[in-house]
N, C-alpha and C positions, 0 to 999 in steps of 0.2 A: 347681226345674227349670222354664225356662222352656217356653210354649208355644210348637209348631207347629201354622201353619197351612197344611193340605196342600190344593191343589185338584186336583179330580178333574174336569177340564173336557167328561168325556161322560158321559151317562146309561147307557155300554156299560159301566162298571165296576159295577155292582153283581153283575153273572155273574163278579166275579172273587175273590169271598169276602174282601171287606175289612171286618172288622167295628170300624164305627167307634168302639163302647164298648168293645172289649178297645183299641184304640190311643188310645183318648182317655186310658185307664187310665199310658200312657206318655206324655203329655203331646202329643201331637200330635191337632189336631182337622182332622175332613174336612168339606171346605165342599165340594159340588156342582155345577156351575151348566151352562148351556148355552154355547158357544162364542158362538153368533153373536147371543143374547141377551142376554148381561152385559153387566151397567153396568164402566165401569171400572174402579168400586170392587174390585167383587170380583176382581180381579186386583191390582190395587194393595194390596192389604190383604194378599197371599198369601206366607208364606215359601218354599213349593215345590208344585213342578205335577208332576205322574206323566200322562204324554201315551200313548194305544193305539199302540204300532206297527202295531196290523193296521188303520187306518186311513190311507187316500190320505196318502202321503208327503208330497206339494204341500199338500195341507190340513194337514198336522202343520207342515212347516216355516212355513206363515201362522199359524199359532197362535204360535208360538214367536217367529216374530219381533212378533204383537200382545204377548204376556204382555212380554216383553222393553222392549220401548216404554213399556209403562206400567207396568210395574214391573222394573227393571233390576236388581236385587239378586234378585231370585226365582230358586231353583236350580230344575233341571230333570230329569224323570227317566222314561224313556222304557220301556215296555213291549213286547218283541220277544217277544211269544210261537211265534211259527212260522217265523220268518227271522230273522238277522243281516244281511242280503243292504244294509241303510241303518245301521248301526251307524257306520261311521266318517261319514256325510251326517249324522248327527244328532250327533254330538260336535265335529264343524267348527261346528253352526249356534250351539253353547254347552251343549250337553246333558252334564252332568258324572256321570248315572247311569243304566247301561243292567241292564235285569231278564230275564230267561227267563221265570223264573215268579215270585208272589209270595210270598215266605215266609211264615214264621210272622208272630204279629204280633213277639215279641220284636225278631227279625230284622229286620224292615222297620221299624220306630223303631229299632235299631241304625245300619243305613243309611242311613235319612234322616239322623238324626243328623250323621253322617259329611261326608253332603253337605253340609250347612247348613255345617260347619266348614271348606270349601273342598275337602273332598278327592272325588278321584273314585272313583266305584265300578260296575267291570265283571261282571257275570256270569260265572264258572270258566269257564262255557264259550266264550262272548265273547270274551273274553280271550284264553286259549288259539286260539281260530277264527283271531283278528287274528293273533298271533304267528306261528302255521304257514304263514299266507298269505305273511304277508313273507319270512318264511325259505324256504320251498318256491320261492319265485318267483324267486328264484338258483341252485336247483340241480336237478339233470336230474330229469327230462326237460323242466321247465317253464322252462330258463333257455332252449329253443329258440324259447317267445312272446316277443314283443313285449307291452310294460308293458302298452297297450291290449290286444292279445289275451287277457293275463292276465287280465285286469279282466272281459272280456268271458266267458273262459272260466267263472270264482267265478260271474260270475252266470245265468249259462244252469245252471250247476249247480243255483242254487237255483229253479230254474224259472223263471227273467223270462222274460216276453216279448221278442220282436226290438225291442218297441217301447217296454217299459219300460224296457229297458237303453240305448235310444239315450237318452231323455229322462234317463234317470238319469246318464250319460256327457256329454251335451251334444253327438253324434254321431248322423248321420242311419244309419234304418234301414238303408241299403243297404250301407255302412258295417260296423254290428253285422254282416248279413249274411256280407261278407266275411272277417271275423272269424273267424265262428263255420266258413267253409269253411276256411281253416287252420291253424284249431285243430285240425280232425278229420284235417287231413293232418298235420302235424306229427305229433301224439300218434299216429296210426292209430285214430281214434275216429270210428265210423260212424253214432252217433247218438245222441239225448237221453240215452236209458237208459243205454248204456254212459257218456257225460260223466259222469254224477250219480255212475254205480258208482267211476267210476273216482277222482272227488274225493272222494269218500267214502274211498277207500281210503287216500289221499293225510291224508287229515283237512283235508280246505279247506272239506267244511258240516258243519254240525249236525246228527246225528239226531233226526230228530222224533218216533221212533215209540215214544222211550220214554216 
């Protein structure tokens, strides 16, 4: 069994119970390093990266396109512990595995695995998230938005800011703003709480509270 080598390029993973002797046990070793302190090498040398989602978007896609640079064959694999709200932004950038939580160890050498071998691997519920959006986003009431409203509506669900959703869209706030006022006239939706209740109901986020 050959080995891997997996980089864990923040020091925020060790609050996420990866124990390296039970995955070493599966042939996979974890190397640690700092983003903006490694030498090349340590990316150059990496078979696959597991990147924080709850880390600055903008700072995970400059990481990904460094790892990528200097090691182009290195898979990639992304940690969304509290949103999907960048799931399809991190698979456009070449991220072929997105995580909720981490598994067991079995499990996560299973997946990695997976990845190394070209294939992708989504989250059930990921997954699922993506597929309702698309489908939902043609039939009533939401085939009443516009693609852009659509867009705008998934993410004010998950809580963005007016300002994160323009930078994430590529759209000035005033813009998002507009948006967000006929969304609420369309749907008859009068405010944050109701949006979230209501895509909730729809299944367009993720519950987080289990």
């Amino acid at each position: 069994m050959s080995v891997i080598r997996l980089l864990l390029p923040a020091p925020g993973f060790a609050e996420i119970s990866v124990n390296p002797e039970e995955l070493e046990k599966h042939g996979i070793v974890i190397i640690t390093t700092e983003p903006h302190t490694a030498e090349p090498m340590n990316f150059a040398t990496m078979d696959i990266a597991m990147i924080d989602g709850d880390a600055a978007l903008q700072d995970n896609l400059t990481l990904i396109d460094q790892i990528k640079a200097i090691a182009p064959s290195c898979k990639l694999i992304v940690l969304l512990r509290h949103s999907s709200t960048d799931a399809v932004t991190y698979m456009q950038a070449g991220v072929t595995g997105l995580l909720r939580l981490i598994p067991d160890t079995m499990k996560l050498a299973e997946i990695i695995r997976k990845i190394m071998q070209g294939e992708y691997y989504l989250d059930q519920n990921i997954a699922q998230l993506l597929a309702m959006r698309q489908i939902k986003k043609q039939l009533e009431p939401f085939s009443a938005l516009s693609s852009r409203e659509f867009d705008v509506f998934c993410l004010l669900a998950e809580d963005c800011s007016l300002q994160a959703i323009a930078s994430q869209l590529g759209i000035s706030s005033k813009t998002v703003s507009n948006c967000q006022t006929q969304i609420k006239l369309k749907l008859a939706i009068d405010n944050r709480g109701s949006l979230r209740k209501f895509a909730d109901c729809h299944g367009l986020i993720i519950d987080n509270s289990v």
